[in-house]
C-alpha positions in Angstrom: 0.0 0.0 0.0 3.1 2.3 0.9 4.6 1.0 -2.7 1.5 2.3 -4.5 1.1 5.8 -2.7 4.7 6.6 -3.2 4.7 5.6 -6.7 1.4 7.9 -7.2 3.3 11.0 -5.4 6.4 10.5 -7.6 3.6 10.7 -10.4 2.2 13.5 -9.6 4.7 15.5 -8.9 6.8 14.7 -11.8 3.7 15.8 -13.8 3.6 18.9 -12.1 7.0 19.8 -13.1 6.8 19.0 -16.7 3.4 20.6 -17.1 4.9 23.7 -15.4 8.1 23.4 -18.1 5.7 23.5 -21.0 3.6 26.3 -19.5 6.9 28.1 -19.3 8.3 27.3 -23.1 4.9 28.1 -24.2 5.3 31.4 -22.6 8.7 32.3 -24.2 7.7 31.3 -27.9 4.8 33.3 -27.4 6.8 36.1 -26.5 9.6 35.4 -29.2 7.0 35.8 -31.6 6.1 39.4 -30.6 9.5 40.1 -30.0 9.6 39.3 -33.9 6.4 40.6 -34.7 7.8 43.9 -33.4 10.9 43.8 -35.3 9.3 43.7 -38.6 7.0 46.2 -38.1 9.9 49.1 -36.9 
């Protein structure tokens, strides 16, 4: 039973941490795009 809760915890929280990488490379290729946006307009 102590096998099966660890094993769900390690789950979860190595979920957490990839979900919050992708959120975070989302957010930069958003912004590289209106970083490049901005460049061809000036």
């Amino acid at each position: 039973m102590r096998q099966t809760i660890a094993l769900l915890l390690a789950g979860l929280i190595l979920s957490s941490v990839t979900a919050c990488n992708m959120v975070q490379g989302a957010g930069r290729d958003i912004e590289s795009v209106g970083r490049a946006g901005k460049d061809a307009m000036h």
